[in-house]
LOMAR-164770 format. One record per residue (C-alpha): residue number from 1; y negated, x, z negated; residue in three letters. Coordinates in Angstrom, 2 decimals. Layout:
REM LOMAR-164770
> resi  v  u  w  resn
> NUM  Y  X  Z  ala
...
//
This chain:
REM LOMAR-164770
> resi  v  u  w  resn
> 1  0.00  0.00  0.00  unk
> 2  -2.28  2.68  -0.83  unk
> 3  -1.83  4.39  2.48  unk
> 4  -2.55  0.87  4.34  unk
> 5  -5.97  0.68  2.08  unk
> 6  -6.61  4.16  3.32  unk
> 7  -6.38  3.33  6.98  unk
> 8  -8.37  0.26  6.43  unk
> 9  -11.26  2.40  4.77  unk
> 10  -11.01  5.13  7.65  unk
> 11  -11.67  1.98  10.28  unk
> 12  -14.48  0.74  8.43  unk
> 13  -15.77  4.03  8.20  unk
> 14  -15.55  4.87  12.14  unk
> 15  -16.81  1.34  13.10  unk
> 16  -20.13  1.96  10.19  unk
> 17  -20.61  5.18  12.08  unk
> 18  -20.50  4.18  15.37  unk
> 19  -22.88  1.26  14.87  unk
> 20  -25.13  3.89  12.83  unk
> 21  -25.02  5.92  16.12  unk
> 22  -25.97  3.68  18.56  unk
> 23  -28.61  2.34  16.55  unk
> 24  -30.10  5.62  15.50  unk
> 25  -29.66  6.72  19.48  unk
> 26  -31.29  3.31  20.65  unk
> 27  -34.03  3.34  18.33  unk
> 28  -34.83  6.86  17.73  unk
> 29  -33.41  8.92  19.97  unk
> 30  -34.13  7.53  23.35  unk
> 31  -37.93  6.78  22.34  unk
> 32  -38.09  10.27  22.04  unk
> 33  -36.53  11.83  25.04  unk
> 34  -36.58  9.00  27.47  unk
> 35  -32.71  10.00  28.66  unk
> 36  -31.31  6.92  30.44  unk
> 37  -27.58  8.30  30.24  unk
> 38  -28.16  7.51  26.45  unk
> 39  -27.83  3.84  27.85  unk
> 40  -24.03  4.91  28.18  unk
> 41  -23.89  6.23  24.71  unk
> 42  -25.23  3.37  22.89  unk
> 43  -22.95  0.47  25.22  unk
> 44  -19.71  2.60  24.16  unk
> 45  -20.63  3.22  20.68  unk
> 46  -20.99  -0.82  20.22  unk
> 47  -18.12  -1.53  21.54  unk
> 48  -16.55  1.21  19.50  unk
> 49  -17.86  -0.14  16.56  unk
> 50  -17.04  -4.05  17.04  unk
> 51  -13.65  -2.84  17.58  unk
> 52  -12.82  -1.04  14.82  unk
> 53  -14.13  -3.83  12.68  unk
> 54  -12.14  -5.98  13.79  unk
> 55  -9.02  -4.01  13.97  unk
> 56  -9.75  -2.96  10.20  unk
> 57  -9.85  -6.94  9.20  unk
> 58  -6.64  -7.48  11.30  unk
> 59  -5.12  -4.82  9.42  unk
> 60  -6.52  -6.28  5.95  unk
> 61  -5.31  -9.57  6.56  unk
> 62  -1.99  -8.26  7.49  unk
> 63  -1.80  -5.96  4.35  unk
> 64  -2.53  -8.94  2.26  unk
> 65  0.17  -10.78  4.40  unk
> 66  -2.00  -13.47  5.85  unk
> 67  -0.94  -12.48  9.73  unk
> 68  1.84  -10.81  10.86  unk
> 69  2.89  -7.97  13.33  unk
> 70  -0.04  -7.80  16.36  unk
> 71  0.43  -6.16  19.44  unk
> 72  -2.01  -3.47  20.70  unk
> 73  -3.38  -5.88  23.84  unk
> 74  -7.16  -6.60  23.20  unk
> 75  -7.05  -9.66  23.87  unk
> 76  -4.10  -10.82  21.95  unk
> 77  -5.63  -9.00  19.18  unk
> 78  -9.47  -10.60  20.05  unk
> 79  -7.29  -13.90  20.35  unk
> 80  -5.68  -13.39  16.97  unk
> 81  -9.23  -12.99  15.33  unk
> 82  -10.96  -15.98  16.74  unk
> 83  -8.16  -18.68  15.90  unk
> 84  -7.05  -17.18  12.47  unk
> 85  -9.56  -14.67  10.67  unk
> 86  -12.97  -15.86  12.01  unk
> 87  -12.84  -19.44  10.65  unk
> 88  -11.65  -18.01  7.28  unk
> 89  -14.88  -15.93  6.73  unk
> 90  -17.24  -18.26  8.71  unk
> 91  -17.48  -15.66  10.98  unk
> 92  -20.09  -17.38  13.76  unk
> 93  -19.22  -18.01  17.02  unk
> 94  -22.31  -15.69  18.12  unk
> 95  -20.76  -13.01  17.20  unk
> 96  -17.51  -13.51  18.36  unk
> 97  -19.19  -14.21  22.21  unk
> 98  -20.71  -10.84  21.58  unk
> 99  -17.75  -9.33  20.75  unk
> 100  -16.66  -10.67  24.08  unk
> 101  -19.72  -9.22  25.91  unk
> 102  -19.46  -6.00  24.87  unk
> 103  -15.59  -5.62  25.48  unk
> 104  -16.24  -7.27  29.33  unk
> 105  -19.43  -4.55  29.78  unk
> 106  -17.12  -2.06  28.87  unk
> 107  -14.52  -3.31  31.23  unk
> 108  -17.06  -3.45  34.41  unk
> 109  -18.55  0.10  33.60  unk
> 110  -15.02  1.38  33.71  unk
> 111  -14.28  -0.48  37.12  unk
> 112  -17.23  -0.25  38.85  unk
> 113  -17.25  1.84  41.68  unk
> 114  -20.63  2.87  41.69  unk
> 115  -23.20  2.93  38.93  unk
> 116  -26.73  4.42  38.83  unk
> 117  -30.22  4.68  37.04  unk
> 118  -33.09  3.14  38.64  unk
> 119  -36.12  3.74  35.99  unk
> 120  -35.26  2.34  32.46  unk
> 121  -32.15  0.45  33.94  unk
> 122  -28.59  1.21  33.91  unk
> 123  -27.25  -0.42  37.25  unk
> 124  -23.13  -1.00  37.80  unk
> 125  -22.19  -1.30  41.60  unk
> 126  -18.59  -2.96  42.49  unk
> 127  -17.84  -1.15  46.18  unk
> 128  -19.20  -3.07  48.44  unk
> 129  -22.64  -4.09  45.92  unk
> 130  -22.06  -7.65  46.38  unk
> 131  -22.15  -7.85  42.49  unk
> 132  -24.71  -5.55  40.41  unk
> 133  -24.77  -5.43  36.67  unk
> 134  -28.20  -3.89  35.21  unk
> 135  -27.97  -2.81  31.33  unk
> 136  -31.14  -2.28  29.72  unk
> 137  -31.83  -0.54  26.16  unk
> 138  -33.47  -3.60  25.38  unk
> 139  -30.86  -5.49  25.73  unk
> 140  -28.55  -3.41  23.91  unk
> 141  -30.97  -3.54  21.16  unk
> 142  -30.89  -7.25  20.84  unk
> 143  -26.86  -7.11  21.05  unk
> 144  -27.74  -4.35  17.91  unk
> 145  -29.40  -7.04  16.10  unk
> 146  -27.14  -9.50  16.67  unk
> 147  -23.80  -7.46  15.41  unk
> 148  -25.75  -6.33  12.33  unk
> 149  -24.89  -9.54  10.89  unk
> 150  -21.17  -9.35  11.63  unk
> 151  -21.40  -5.51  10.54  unk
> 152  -23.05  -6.75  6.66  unk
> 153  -20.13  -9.41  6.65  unk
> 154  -17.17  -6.81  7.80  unk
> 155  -18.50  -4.79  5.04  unk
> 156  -18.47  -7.13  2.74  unk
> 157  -15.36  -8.72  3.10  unk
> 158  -13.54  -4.98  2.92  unk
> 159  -15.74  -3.40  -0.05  unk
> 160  -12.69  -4.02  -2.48  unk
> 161  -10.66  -1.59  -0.26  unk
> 162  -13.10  1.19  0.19  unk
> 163  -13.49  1.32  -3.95  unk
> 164  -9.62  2.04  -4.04  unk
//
């Protein structure tokens, strides 16, 4: 049991630091230097960070015996957290569309065929640029604000096992 708490803390820990990154990158960082490619950075650590939060409550409500066994698919697991752990904690439906969001942003950058930077925009090409995808910091900022939220409530529902 203790090493389950352990692994539990650990994704806590990696999701709290990869929503400190982006922010501090999206907010301090890229004011300064003005780097688009930081666009990247910021995307990935989101998506980094809603998904280790959610694995880490998967993996609490399975230590406690509340789920069983979960396959590594995505959406299985994503599936898993909307029908049985979100309703528990009131977790909103906001957030859970966000979590969405970021996972099918993620998805595109990784199949797109072409992607580019045209001034403050972070553009994603499919081959033949029939459909274009632009990313902007400030839209990653609001998608910042609107996981903090989730992020306070992740935290609180696991504080028992980080104090262990």
């Amino acid at each position: 049991m203790l090493q389950e708490h352990s692994q539990i803390a650990s994704l806590l820990a990696k999701s709290n630091q990869h929503f400190t990154t982006a922010d501090h990158i999206a907010y301090v960082t890229y004011p300064l230097v003005k780097d688009q490619k930081l666009i990247v950075a910021v995307l990935e650590n989101l998506y980094l960070s809603a998904l280790t939060a959610v694995e880490a409550l998967l993996y609490y409500e399975r230590l406690y015996k509340r789920i069983g066994m979960f396959p590594e698919n995505f959406h299985v697991r994503l599936d898993l957290f909307k029908t049985k752990i979100a309703p528990q904690y009131n977790i909103e439906r906001s957030h859970l569309v966000l979590l969405e969001e970021l996972r099918q942003l993620v998805n595109e950058r990784k199949a797109s065929k072409m992607e580019f930077f045209r001034k403050d925009n972070y553009i994603l090409c499919n081959q033949d640029y029939s459909k274009m995808k632009i990313i902007t910091m400030e839209k990653l900022k609001t998608y910042i604000n609107q996981l903090k939220p989730f992020m306070r409530k992740v935290n609180l529902i696991l504080q028992n096992v980080r104090r262990q």
